[in-house]
C-alpha positions in Angstrom: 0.3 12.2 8.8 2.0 8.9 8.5 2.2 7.1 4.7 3.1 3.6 4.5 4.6 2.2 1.3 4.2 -0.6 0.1 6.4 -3.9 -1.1 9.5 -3.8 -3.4 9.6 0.2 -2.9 11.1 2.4 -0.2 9.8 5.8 1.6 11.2 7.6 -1.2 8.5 6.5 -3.8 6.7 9.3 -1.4 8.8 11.9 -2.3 6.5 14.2 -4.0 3.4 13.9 -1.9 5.8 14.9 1.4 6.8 18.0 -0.2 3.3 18.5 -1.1 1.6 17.6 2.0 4.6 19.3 4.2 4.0 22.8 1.7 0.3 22.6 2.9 1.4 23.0 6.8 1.5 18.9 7.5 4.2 17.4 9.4 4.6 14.2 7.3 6.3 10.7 8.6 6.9 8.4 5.7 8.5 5.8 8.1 10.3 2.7 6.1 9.8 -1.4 6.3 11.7 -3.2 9.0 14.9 -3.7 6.6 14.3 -1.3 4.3 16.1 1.6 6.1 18.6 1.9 3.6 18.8 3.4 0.0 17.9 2.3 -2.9 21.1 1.3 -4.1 22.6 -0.6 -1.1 19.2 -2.4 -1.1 19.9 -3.9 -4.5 23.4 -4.9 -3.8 22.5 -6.4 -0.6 19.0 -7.4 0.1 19.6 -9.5 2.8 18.2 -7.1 5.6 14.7 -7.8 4.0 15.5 -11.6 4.1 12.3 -13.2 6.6 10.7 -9.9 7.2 6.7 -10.5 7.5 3.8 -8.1 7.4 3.7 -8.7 11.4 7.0 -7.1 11.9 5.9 -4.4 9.2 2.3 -4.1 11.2 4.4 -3.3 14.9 6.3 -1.1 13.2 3.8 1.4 12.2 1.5 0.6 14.8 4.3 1.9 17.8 5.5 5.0 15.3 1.2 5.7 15.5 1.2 5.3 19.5 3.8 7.2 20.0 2.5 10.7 18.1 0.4 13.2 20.5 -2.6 12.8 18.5 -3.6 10.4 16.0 -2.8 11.0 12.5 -4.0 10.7 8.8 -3.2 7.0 7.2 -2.4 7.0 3.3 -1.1 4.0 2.4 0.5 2.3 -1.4 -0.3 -1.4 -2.3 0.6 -3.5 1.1 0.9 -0.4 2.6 -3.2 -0.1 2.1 -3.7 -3.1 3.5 -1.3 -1.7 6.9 -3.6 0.8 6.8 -6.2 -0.9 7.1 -5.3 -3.3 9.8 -3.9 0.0 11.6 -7.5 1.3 11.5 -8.6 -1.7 12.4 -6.6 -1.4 15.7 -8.5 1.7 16.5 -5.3 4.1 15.3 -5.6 6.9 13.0 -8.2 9.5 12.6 -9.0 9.1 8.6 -7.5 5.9 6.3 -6.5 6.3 2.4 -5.7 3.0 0.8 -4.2 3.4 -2.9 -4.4 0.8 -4.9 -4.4 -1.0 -1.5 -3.3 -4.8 -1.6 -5.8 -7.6 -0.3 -6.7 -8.2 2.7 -8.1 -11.7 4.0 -12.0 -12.4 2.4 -11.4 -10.5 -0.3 -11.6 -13.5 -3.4 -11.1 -12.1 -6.6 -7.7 -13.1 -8.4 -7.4 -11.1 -11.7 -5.1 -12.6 -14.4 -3.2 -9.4 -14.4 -2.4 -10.1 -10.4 -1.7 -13.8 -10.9 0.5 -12.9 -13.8 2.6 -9.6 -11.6 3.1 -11.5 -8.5 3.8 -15.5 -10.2 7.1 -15.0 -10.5 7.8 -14.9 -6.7 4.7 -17.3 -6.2 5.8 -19.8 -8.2 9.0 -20.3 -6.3 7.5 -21.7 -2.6 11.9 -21.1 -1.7 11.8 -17.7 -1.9 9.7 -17.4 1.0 11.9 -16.5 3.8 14.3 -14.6 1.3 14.2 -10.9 -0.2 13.4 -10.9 -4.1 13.0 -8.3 -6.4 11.5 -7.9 -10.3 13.3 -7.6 -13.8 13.2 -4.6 -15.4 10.0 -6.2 -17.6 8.2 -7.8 -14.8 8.5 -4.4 -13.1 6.6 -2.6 -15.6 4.1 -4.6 -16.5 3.1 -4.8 -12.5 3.6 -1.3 -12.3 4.3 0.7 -15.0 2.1 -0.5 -17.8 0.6 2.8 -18.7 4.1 4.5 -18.7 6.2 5.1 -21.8 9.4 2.9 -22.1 12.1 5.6 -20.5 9.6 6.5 -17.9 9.4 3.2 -16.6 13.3 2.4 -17.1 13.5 6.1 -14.7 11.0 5.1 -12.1 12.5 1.6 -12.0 16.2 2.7 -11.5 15.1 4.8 -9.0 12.1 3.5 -6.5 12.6 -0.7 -7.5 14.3 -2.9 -4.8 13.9 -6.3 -3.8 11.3 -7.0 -1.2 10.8 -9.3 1.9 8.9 -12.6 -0.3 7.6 -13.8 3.1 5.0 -10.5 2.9 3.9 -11.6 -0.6 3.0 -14.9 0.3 1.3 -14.0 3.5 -1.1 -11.7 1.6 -1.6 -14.3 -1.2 -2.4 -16.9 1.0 -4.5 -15.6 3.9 -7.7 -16.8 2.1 -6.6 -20.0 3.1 -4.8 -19.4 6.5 -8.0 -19.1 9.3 -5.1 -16.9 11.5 -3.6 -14.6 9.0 -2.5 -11.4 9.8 -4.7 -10.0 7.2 -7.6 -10.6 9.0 -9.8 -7.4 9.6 -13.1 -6.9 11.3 -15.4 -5.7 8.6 -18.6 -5.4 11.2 -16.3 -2.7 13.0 -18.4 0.5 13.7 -15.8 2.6 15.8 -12.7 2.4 12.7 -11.8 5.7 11.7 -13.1 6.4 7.9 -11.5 4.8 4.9 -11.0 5.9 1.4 -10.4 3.4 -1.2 -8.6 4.8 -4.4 -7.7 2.6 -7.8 -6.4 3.0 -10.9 -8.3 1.6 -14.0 -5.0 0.3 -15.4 -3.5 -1.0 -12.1 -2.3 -4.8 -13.2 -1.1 -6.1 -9.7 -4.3 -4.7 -8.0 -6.6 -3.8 -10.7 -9.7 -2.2 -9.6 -12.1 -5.7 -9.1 -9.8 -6.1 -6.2 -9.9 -2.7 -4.3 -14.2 -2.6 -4.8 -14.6 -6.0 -3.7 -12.5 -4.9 -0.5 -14.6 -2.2 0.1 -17.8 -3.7 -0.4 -16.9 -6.1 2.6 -17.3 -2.9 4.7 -20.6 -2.2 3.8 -21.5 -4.4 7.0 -19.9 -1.4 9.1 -21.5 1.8 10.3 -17.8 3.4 9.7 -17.3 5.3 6.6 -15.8 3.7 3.5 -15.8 4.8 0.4 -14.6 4.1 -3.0 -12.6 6.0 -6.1 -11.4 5.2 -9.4 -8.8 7.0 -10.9 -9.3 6.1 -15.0 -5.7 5.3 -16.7 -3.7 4.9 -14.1 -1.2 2.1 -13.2 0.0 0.6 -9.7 2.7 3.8 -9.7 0.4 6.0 -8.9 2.2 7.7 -6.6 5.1 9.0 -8.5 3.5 9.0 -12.1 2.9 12.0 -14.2 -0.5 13.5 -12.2 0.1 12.2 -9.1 -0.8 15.6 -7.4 -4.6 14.9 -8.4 -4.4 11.8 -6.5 -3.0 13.8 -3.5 -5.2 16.9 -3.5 -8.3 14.3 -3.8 -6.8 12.0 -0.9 -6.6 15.1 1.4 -9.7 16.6 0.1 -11.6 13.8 1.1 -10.1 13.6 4.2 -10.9 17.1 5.5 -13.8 17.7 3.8 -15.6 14.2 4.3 -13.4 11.7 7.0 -12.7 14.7 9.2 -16.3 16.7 8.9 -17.8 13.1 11.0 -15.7 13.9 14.0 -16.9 17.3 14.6 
């Protein structure tokens, strides 16, 4: 099993689902960003290994760690790592996909306020493109921790926020109007492994409009996809109080539906 985060975290926003997963008998990769192979703290006082790094770079890097397993593996992905996910099942890799509160993808159009207003203040500065930027403590938890108290946001910040490569932002944001953007997936695809789509009802920087109109582009595939809604939940998904449903629903849905087509 390979899980892909996603943009101004780090592999450790995974820590409970690889304990969890690795308790159930799963030997779980959570593989980090070109850049981001450092903690949390070093990342914040020096961001400048994240500085240019695009989603092509972030693409090759899971698509060789995939290549090189002896068999292909389960795909969960967080935010832009959804949207790796998806591309990586594009590709043909990967026996089953789970996008969480997956980031776009190009041709999917709808542009919540709640997205326009989490991600502006990197959009809004066309400079930052080739540099690493991170979020204040407020933007932070409006984009991601909206349905978290005050100390539990302040916690999750401290200890999963760093800056991010802007260059990936921009890319997703703007592939709608870029005809070669990396983003670009074959919806028509019958051989992709099946994909899971999970949202939170609360998410602001992907709120749920965003993750159904991305599935529904896949209804022109044979492939399975398939779409959940997790009510109340924000962006942090992962590491917020009931995280383990979201887990033992992923992985439920991968063994009992994804994996089920392939005997």
């Amino acid at each position: 099993m390979v899980l892909v985060h996603g943009l101004w975290t780090t592999p450790l926003i995974w820590e409970h689902w690889v304990t969890h997963y690795a308790a159930q008998g799963f030997r779980v990769l959570a593989p980090a960003w070109p850049g981001v192979e450092r903690e949390v703290e070093d990342l914040r006082t020096d961001p400048s290994s994240l500085a240019g790094v695009g989603l092509e770079a972030v693409l090759d890097r899971y698509e060789g760690i995939v290549r090189r397993l002896d068999r292909p593996p389960i795909l969960i992905g967080h935010s832009f790592g959804g949207t790796i996910v998806q591309l990586l099942l594009d590709r043909g890799l990967g026996v089953a996909g789970v996008a969480l509160h997956s980031a776009a993808v190009k041709g999917v159009r709808p542009l919540p306020l709640s997205t326009l207003r989490s991600t502006w203040p990197i959009l809004r500065r066309p400079g930052l493109r080739d540099e690493a930027s991170g979020l204040t403590f407020e933007q932070f938890r409006y984009a991601f921790a909206n349905t978290l108290s005050m100390r539990e946001a302040a916690v999750a910040y401290d200890r999963y926020h760093v800056p991010g490569p802007a260059r990936v932002l921009f890319q997703g944001a703007f592939a709608n109007f870029s005809p070669r953007a990396i983003t670009r997936v074959d919806f028509s695809n019958d051989r992709r492994a099946p994909l899971l789509f999970i949202a939170g009802g609360e998410d602001h920087i992907v709120p749920p409009v965003v993750n159904r109109a991305n599935a529904r582009l896949y209804q022109r595939s044979a492939a399975l996809t398939e779409y959940l809604e997790f009510p109340g939940r924000s962006h942090l998904t992962v590491s917020q109080e009931g995280w383990q449903e979201v887990a033992d629903h992923a992985m439920r849905w991968v063994l009992n539906r994804a994996l089920l087509l392939k005997t």
